[in-house]
C-alpha positions in Angstrom: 108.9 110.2 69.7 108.9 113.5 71.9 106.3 114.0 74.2 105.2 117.6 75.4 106.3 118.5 78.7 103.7 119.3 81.3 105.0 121.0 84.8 104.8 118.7 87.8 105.8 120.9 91.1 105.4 117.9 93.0 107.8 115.2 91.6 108.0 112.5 93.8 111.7 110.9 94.1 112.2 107.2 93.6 113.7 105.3 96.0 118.0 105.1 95.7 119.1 102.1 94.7 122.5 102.8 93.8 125.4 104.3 95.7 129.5 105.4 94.8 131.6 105.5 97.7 134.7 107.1 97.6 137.7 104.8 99.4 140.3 107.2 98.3 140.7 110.9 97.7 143.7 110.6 95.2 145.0 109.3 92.0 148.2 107.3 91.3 147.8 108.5 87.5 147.6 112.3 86.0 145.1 111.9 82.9 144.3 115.5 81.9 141.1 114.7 81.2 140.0 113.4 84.8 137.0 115.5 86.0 138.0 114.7 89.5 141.1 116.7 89.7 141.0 119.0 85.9 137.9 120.3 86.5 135.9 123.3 88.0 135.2 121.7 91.4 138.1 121.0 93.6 137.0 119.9 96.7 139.2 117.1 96.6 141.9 119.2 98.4 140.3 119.2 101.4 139.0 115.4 101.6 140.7 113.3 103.6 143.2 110.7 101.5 141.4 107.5 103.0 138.0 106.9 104.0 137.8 106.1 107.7 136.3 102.9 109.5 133.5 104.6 110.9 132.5 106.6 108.3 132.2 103.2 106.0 130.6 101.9 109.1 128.1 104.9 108.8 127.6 105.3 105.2 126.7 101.2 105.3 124.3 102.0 108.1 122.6 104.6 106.2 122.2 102.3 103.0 120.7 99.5 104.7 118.1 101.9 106.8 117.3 103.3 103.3 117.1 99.8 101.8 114.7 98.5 104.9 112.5 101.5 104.5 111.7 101.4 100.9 112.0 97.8 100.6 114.5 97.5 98.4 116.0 93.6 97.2 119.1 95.2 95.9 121.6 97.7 97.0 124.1 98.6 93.7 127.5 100.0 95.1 130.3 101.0 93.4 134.0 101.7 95.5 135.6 104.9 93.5 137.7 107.2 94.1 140.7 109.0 93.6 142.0 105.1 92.9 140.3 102.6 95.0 143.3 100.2 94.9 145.7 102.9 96.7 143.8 101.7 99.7 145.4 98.2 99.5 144.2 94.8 100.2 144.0 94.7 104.4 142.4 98.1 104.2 140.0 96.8 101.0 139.1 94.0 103.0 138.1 95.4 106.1 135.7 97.9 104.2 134.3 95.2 102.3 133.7 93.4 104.9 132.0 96.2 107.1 129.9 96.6 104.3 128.4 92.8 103.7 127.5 92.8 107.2 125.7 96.0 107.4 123.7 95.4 104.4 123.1 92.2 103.6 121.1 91.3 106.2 118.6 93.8 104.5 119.0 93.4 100.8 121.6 91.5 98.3 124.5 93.6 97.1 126.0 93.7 94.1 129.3 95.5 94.3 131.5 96.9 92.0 134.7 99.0 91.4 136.0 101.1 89.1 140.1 101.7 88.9 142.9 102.4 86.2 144.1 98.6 87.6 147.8 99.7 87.1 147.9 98.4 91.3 145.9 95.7 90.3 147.4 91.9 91.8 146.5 88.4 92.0 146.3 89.0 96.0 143.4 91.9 95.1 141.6 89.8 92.7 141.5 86.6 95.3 140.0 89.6 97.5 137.4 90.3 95.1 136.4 86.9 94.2 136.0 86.0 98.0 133.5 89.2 98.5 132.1 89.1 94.7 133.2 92.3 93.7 133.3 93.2 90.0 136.0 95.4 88.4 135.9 97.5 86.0 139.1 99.2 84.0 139.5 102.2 82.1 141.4 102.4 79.1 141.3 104.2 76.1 142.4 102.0 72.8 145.5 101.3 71.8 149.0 102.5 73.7 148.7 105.8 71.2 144.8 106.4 72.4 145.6 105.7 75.7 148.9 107.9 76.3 146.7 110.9 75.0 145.4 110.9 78.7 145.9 108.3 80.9 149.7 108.7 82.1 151.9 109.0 84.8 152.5 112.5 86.6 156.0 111.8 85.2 154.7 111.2 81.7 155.2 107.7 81.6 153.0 105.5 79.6 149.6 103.6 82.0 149.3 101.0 79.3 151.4 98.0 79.9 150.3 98.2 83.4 146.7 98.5 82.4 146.9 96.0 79.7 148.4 93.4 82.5 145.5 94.1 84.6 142.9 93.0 82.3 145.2 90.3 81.5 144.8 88.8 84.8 141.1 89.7 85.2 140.7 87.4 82.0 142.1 84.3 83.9 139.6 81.7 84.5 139.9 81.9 88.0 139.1 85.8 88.1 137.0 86.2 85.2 134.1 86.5 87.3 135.1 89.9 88.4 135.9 91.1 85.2 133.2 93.5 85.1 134.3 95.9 81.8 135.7 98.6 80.3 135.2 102.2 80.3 136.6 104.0 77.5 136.6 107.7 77.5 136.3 108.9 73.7 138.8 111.6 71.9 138.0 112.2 68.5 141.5 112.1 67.2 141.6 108.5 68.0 140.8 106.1 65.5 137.7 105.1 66.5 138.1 101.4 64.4 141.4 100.8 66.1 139.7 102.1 69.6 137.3 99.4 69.4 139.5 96.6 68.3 142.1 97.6 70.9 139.2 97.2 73.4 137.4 93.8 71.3 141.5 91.9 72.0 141.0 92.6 76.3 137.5 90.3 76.1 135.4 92.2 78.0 132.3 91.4 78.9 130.9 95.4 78.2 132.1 98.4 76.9 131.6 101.9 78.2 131.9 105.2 75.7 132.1 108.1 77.6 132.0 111.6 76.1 134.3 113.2 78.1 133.2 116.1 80.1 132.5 119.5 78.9 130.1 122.2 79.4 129.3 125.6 77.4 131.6 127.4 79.6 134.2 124.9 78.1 133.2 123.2 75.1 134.5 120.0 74.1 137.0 119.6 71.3 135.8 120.2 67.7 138.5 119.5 65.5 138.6 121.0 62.0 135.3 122.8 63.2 133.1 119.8 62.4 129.5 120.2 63.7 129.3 116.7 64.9 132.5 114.9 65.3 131.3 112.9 68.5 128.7 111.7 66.4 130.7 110.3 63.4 133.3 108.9 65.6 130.4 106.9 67.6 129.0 105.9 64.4 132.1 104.2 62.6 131.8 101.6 65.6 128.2 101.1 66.0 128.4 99.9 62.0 131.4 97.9 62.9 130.1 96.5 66.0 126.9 95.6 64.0 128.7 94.1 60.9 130.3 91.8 62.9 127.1 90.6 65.2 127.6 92.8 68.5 129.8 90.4 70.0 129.9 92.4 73.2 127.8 94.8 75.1 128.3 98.7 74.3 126.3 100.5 76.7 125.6 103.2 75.0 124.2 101.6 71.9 122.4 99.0 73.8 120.6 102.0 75.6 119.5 103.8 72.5 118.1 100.6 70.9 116.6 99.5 74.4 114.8 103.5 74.7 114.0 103.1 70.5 111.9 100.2 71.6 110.3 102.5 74.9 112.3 100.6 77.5 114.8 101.9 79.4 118.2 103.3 79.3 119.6 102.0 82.2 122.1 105.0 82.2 122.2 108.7 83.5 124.1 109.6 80.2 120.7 109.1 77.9 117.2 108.7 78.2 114.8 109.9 80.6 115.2 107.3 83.5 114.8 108.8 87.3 118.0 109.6 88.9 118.8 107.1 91.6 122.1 107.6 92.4 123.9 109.0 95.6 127.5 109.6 96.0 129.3 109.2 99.7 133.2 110.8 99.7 135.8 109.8 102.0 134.8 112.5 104.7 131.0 111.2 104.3 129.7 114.1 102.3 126.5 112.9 100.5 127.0 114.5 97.0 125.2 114.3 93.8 126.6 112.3 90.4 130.4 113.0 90.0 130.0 113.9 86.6 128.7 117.3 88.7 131.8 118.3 89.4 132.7 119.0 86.3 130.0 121.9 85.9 131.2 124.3 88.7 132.8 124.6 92.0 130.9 123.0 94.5 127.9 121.8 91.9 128.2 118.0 93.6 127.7 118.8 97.1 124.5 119.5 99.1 125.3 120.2 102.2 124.8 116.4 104.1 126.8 113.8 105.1 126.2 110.3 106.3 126.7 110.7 110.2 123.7 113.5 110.6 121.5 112.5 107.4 119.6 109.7 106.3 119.5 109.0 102.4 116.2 109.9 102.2 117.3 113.6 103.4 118.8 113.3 100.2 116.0 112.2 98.0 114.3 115.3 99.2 117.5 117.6 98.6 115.9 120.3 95.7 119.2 119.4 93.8 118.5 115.8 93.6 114.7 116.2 93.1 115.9 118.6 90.3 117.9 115.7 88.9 114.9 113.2 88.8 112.4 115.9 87.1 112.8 113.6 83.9 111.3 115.4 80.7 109.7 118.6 82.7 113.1 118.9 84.0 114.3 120.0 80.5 115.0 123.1 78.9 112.2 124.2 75.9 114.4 122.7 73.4 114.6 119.5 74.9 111.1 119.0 75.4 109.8 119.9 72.2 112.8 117.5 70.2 111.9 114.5 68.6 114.5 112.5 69.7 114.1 113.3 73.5 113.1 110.1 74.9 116.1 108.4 73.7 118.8 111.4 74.3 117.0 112.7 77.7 118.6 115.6 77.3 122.1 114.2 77.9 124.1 113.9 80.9 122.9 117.2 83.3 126.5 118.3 83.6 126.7 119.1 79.7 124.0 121.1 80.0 125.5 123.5 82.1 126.2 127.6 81.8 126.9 130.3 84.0 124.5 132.7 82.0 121.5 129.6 82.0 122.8 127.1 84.6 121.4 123.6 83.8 118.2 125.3 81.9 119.8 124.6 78.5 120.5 121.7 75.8 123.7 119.7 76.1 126.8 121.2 75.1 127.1 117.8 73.1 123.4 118.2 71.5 123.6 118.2 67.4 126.0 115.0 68.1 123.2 113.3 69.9 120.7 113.5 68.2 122.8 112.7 64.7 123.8 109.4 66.4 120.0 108.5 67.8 118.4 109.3 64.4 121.2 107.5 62.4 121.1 104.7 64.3 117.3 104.6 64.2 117.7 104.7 61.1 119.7 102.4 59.7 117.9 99.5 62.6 114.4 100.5 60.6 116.4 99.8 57.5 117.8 96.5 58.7 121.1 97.5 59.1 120.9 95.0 62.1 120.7 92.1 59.4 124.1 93.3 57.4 126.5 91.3 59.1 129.1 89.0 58.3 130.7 85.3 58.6 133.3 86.8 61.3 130.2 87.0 63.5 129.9 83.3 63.6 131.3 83.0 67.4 129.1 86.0 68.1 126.4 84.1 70.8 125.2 86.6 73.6 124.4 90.3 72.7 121.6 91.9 73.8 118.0 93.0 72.1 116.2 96.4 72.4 114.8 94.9 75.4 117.6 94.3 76.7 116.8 90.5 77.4 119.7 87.3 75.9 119.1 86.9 72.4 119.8 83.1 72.6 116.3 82.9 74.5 114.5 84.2 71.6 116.6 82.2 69.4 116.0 78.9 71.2 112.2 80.0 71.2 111.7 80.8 67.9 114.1 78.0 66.0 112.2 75.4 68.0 109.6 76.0 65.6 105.9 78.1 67.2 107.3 81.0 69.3 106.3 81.4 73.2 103.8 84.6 73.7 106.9 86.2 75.2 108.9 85.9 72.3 106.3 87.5 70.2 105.7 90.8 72.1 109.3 91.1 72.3 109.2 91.0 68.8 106.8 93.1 68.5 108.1 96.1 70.7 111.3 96.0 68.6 108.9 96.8 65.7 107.5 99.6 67.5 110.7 100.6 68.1 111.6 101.1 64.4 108.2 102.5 63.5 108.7 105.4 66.4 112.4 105.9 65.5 111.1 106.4 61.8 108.6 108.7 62.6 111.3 110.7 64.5 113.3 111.3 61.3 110.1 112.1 59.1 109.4 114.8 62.3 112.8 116.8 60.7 111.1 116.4 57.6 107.7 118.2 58.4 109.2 120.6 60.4 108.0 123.9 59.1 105.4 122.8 56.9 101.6 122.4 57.5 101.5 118.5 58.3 104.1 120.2 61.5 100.9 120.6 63.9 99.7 116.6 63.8 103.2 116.0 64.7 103.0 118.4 67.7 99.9 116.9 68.4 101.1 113.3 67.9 104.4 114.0 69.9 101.6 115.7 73.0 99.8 112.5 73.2 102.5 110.5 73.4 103.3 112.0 76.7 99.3 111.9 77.8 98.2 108.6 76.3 101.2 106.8 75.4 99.8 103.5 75.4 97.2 104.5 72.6 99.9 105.9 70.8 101.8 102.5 71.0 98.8 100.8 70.2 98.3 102.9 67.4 101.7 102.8 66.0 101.4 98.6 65.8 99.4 98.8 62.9 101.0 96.8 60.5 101.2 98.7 57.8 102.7 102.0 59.2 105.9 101.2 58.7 105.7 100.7 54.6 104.5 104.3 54.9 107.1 105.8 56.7 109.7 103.7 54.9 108.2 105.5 51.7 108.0 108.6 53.1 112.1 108.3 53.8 112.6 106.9 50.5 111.4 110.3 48.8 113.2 113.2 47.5 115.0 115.1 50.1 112.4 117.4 51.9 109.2 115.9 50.6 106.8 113.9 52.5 104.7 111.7 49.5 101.9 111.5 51.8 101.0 114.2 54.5 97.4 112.5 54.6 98.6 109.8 56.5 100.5 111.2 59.2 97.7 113.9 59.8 95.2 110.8 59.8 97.6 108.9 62.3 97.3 111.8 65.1 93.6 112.1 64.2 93.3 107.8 64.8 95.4 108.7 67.9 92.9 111.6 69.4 89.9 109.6 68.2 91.2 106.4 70.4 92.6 108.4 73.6 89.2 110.4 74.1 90.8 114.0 73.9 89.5 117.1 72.0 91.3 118.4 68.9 91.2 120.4 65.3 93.1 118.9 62.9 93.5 119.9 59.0 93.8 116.3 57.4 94.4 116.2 53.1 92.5 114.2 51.2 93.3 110.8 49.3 92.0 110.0 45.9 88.4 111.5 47.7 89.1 109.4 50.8 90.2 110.9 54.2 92.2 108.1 56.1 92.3 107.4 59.5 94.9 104.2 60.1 93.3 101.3 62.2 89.8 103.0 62.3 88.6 103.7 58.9 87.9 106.1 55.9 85.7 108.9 55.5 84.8 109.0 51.6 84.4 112.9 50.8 81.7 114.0 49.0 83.1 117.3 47.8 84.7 117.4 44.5 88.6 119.4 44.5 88.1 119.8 48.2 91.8 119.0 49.0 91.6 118.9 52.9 89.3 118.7 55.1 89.0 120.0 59.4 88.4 117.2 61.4 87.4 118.8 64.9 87.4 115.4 67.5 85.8 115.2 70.7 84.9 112.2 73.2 85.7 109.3 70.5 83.9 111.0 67.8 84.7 113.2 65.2 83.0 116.0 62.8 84.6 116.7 59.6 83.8 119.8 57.7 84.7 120.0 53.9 83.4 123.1 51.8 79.7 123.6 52.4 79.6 119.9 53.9 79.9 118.7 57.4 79.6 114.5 58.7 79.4 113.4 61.9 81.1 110.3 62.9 80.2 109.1 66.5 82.0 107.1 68.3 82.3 103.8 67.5 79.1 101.8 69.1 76.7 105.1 70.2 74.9 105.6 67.2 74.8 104.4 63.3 77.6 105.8 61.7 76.9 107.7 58.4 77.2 106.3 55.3 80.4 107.8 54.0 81.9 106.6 57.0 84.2 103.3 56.0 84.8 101.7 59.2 87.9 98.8 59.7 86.4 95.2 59.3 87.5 93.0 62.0 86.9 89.3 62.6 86.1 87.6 65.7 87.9 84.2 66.4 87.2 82.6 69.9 87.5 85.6 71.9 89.9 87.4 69.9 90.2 90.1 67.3 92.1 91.2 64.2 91.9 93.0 61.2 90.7 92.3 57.9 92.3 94.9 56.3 90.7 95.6 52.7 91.1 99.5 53.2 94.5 100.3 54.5 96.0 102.5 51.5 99.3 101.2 52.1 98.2 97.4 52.4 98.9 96.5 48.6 102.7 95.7 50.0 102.5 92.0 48.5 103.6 90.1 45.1 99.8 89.3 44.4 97.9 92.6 44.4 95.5 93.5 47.0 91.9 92.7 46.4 89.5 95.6 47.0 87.0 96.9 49.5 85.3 93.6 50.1 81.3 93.6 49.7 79.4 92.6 53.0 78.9 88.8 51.4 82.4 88.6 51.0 83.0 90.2 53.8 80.9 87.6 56.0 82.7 84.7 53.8 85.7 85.9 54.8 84.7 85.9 58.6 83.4 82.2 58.5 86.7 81.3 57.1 88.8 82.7 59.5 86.7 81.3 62.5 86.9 77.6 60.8 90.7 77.6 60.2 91.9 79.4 63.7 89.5 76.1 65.3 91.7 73.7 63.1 94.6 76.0 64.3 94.2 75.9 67.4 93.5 71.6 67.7 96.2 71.0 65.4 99.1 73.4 66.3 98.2 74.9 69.8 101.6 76.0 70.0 101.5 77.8 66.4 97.6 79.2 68.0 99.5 81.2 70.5 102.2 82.8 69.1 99.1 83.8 66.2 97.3 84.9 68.8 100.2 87.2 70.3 101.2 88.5 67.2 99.1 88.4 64.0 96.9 91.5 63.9 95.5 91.8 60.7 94.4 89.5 57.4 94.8 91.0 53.9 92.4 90.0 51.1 94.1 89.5 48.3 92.6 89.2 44.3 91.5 85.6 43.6 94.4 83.8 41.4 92.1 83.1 37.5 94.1 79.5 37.9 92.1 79.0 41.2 95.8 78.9 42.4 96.5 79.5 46.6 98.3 82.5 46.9 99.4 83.9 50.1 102.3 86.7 51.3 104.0 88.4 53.7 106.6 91.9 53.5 109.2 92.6 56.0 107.3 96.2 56.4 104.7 94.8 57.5 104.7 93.0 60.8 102.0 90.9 61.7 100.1 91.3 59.1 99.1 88.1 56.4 98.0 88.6 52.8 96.2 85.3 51.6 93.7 84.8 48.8 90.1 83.5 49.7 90.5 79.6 50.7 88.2 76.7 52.3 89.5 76.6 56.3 91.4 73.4 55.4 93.5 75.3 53.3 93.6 78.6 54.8 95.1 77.2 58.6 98.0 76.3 56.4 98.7 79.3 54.6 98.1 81.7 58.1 100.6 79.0 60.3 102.9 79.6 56.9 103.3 82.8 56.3 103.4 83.8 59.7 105.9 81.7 60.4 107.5 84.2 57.4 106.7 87.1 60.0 108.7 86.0 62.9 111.8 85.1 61.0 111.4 88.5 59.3 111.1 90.6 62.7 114.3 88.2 63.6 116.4 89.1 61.0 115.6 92.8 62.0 117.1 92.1 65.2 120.4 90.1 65.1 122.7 88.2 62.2 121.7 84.7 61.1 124.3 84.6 58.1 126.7 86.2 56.2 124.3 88.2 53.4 127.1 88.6 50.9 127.0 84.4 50.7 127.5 84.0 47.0 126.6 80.9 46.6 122.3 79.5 46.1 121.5 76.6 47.8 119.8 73.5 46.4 115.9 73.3 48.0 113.6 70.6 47.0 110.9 72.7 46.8 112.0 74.4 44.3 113.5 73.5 40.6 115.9 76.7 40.9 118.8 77.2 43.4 117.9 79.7 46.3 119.4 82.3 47.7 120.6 81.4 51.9 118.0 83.6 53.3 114.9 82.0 51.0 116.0 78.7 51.9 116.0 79.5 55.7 112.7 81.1 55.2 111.1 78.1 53.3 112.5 75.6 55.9 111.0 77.5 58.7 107.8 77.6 57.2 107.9 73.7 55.7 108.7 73.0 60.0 105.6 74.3 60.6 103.6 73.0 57.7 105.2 69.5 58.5 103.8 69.8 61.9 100.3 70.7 61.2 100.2 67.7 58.3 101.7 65.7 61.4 98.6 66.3 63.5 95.8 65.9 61.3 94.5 62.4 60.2 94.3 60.1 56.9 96.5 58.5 54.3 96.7 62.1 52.6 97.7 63.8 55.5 100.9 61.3 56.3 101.6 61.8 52.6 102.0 65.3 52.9 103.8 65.0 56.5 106.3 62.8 55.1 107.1 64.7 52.1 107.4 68.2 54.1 109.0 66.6 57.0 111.9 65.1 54.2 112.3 68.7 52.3 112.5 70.3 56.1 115.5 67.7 56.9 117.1 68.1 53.6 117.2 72.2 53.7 118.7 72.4 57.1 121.4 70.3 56.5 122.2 72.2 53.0 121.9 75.4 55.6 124.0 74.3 58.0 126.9 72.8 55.4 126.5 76.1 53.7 129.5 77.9 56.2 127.9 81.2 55.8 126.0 81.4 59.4 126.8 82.9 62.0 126.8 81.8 65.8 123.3 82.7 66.2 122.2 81.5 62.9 123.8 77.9 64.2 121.8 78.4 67.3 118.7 79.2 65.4 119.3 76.3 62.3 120.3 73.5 65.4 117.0 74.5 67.6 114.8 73.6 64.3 116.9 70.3 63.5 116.3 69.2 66.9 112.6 69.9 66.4 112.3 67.9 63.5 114.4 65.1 64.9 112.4 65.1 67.8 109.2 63.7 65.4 109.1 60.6 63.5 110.3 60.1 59.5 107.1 59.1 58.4 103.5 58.9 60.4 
């Protein structure tokens, strides 16, 4: 979501924590596309070839002062160039020696080097294992994609040389070092044969660079298409997902990561500080490389490392331009709704001689096509369409950016750790806020425009009320219906005018807001309903001040004060909550968007219902919590509301859960007895759900049905992994609780458990992860006896 920008004069620079230093001026390969030597600045010329002893000595010195000041644990430092390896291994090792013992003694550091590796030898690599140096190599695809650019001045081809490189880099001995690939994209490449060129060398990341342009030279549109980068990206982010991200692509991984409101990690997207200084081989201190692809001179600022300290650089105006973040944007920027995740781009594509850096980035309409298709088609569960080729697939990354086979172990072991479910549950923030993105296109220009504005300005000024606001379970059904509609029409303006109305309400701030009206119901999601008593009054103003609000419809005005100062009136519907041991959720019997289950919804409950309800929930979260404590805090960490459903005429238990609808439980009325089990159930139904939203378990095109016992009928793969997850858990409550009946019914589930996992895992059709996730809930079940 975009936030509003608000000036801030007085920006305070972080501390840096990363560093390039230039060990060589010059290049043993011509690419044409190198922004080092191709482009505007060319103040290589004039650098010295090799950096010099003392200025390492000096540029080392100044890192660790800086590190000691600010109290940094970790200095990142990257040895560029030019080609880094045309220094040679005597003159490599001195330099890396010089710098361990000038920093180390203040903070760890983690260094790094990026080359073409055509120099690359088994002598270097021994060098780089002894000092724990990590190398990366840039290549573009296959020997076609790479001769585009990367040659010799004499025109010969950089691949076999290259390819040999990562070759040895792969060897056991040196795989350590093997830090990645950087792949700099042209869209007349191929971009499926790119990526499998790259897949064969094993890396352990991938880097897509656009490659440097401005709007004093654009990049390269072929055919005139409007967003070429965009498609190009796109063909291998579906491939990359189809076959269950088997390696890390930084840029993906960053847009998922700031989808979920973490952070890029990158200066190429997202709205992360600038941290990053550049030393060259005379001891300039310069800005981000990519700079010098703007204009003549754009990098530098004047210092160097023998007269300045880093901090003189922190408090450069260029660099503190640099870490402005969002205010730092140009009006278009601010006010788009993808600008969290893009950040405006990389600053040197935003550059203009007529605007300077005051504009969007030359690749704009490309970035924000990728970042809204790729929110997308995550909200969609296009993370779930995978295939058997993924089954060696075992360590990508989340949106958070933390191992997947963590959550897996977590989660398969049966309950879930509290950690697992709030990483669960920012990923489903994640899709909700990339979903409201798209629908922000869609209201663009249309009344329902200004509770986006306002939405998008209080996300900058309250942003955790927003996120809390955006949890409610049942906000992502709506905007999944709202996407669903004809092209250009929004089903339900009500609700997102009612969502920044629940947003102004919670956060405290003043506000007029024109919200429709519902079937004679004004909504407000996650606080309640105002019931309007004005027949064929279609809208009405809700003017909101200090928690409260006063709506005004025709002749009519109702004030609603904030919750706790005063009675509330009686058209006012307020959300129902129930209080269990300290801790609150929702029982949500007015949510117009609740009725998401197979068994309809039940209606607005009376108060004796209502206070049934409420003695229920108390009585089966105390059985929860003695029998399962380990099932009571993943519950606790995740399950926010209760639906009512209609009462079954059979007197039949009838509970529900919908993948739209994280952490939230629909479930009939029931004795507590009864009602722990079908909560523990179905939310066990939850966290597979949110799972399957984030990585592969199986192949879905699996033809075949698996055999449950459970059930007379065959099943498809996924229902029988989502019955044997929730039979674990029923197993293990029947497993704590006492009496004949209750080792009967621990027996029986315990058997059908054991049974289903072995059909699951004899089936073929999962992947590496689903293994992970199928073995973690055999040993579980393993772990407990066959009968009580």
């Amino acid at each position: 979501m975009s936030p509003t920008a608000r000036g801030h004069s007085d920006v305070r620079p972080r501390a840096l924590s990363q560093f390039v230093l230039k060990v060589h001026s010059r290049c043993d390969l011509a690419c044409d596309h190198c922004y080092i030597y191709q482009h505007a600045d060319q103040s290589w010329r004039e650098r010295p070839r090799e950096i010099a002893p003392e200025t390492v000595h000096a540029a080392a010195t100044r890192m660790a002062e800086h590190a000691r000041e600010h109290g940094l644990r970790r200095i990142h430092l990257v040895l560029h160039g030019g080609e880094p390896l045309l220094l040679g291994p005597v003159r490599l090792a001195a330099v890396l020696s010089r710098l361990r013992a000038a920093i180390e003694p203040v903070a760890e550091l983690d260094l790094r080097m990026q080359s073409n590796g055509v120099l690359l030898t088994p002598r270097l690599c021994d060098l780089f294992v002894a000092h724990g140096v990590r190398v990366g190599i840039s290549l573009d695809g296959d020997a076609a994609a790479n001769d585009r650019h990367r040659r010799f001045a004499g025109g010969a081809s950089s691949h076999p040389p290259v390819r040999r490189a990562l070759a040895l880099l792969r060897r056991p001995e040196y795989r350590h070092s093997y830090a990645g690939i950087l792949c700099t994209i042209d869209v007349r490449n191929d971009p499926i044969r790119v990526y499998e060129a790259l897949l064969a060398e094993a890396p352990p990341r991938i880097d897509f660079l656009l490659p440097h342009a401005t709007w004093n030279a654009p990049p390269s549109r072929p055919d005139g298409a409007a967003t070429p980068y965009a498609g190009w990206l796109l063909r291998i982010y579906r491939r990359w997902i189809q076959d269950g991200r088997p390696v890390e692509i930084r840029l993906f991984d960053s847009l998922l990561a700031t989808a979920a409101g973490g952070r890029s990690g990158t200066e190429s997207v997202g709205l992360d500080p600038a941290d990053l200084a550049v030393v060259e081989t005379d001891g300039a201190w310069e800005l981000a490389d990519s700079m010098k692809t703007a204009y003549d001179g754009a990098a530098g600022i004047g210092l160097d490392v023998f007269q300045h300290p880093a901090d003189a650089v922190l408090s450069h105006p260029e660099f503190v331009d640099s870490q402005r973040g969002l205010s730092g944007l140009c009006r278009t920027c601010r006010q788009c709704p993808v600008v969290a995740q893009c950040g405006g781009g990389l600053r040197a594509h935003r550059y203009s001689d007529a605007g300077g850096f005051d504009n969007p980035s030359v690749y704009c309409a490309d970035l924000k096509e990728l970042i809204i298709s790729i929110n997308r088609e995550t909200a969609t569960g296009a993370t779930s369409a995978g295939v058997a080729a993924a089954a060696g697939a075992g360590g990508d990354l989340l949106l958070d950016g933390l191992p997947t086979g963590d959550l897996l172990e977590d989660l398969g072991a049966g309950h879930g750790s509290v950690a697992s479910l709030r990483r669960l549950a920012a990923a489903q923030l994640g899709y909700v806020r990339g979903l409201l993105v798209e629908l922000a296109d869609r209201v663009a220009g249309t009344p329902t425009a200004s509770a986006w504005e306002l939405l998008a300005r209080l996300d900058e000024e309250a942003p955790e009320v927003v996120s809390a606001t955006l949890a409610h379970p049942y906000l992502r059904r709506w905007a999944r219906q709202c996407l669903a509609s004809r092209p250009g029409g929004i089903p339900d303006p009500a609700h997102l005018a009612g969502l920044a109305a629940t947003v102004a309400a919670r956060a405290g701030v003043e506000a007029d807001l024109e919200v429709p009206v519902r079937a004679g119901l004004v909504h407000l999601p996650g606080l309640g309903a105002l019931e309007l008593d004005e027949p064929g009054e279609r809208g009405v103003l809700l003017s909101i001040a200090a928690g409260g609000f006063t709506a005004r419809a025709g002749p009519s005005a109702v004030v609603v004060p904030p919750a706790g100062h005063a009675p509330p009136p009686a058209a006012w519907r307020p959300v129902r909550r129930a209080e269990l041991d300290g801790w609150e959720i929702l029982v949500e019997d007015l949510d117009p968007y609740r009725d998401c289950y197979e068994w309809p919804a039940a209606d607005r409950l009376d108060l004796a219902a209502l206070a049934s309800w409420r003695r229920s929930l108390a009585a089966a979260w105390v059985r929860i919590q003695r029998e399962v404590p380990g099932q009571a805090r993943g519950l606790r960490a995740g399950l926010r509301a209760v639906t009512p459903l209609r009462t079954d005429p059979t007197g039949g238990l009838r509970s529900a859960t919908s993948r739209d609808a994280f952490g939230a439980v629909g479930t009939v009325a029931a004795d507590p007895d009864s009602l722990a089990v079908l909560l523990v159930h179905e939310f066990q139904h939850v966290k597979l759900g949110a799972l399957l939203d984030l990585t592969v378990l199986f192949d879905p095109a699996y033809p075949e049905r698996l055999r449950v016992p459970w059930r007379d009928a065959p099943r498809p793969l996924e229902g029988a992994l989502q019955g044997s997850y929730a039979h674990l858990a029923i197993a293990d409550i029947w497993r704590a609780r006492p009496g004949a009946e209750a080792a009967e019914h621990y027996r029986r589930y315990h058997e059908w458990t054991a049974r289903a996992i072995d059909g699951l895992a004899a089936s073929g059709a999962l992947t590496g992860h689903g293994q992970r996730f199928v073995r973690q809930m055999a040993e579980t079940l393993h772990s407990w006896p066959d009968e009580r």
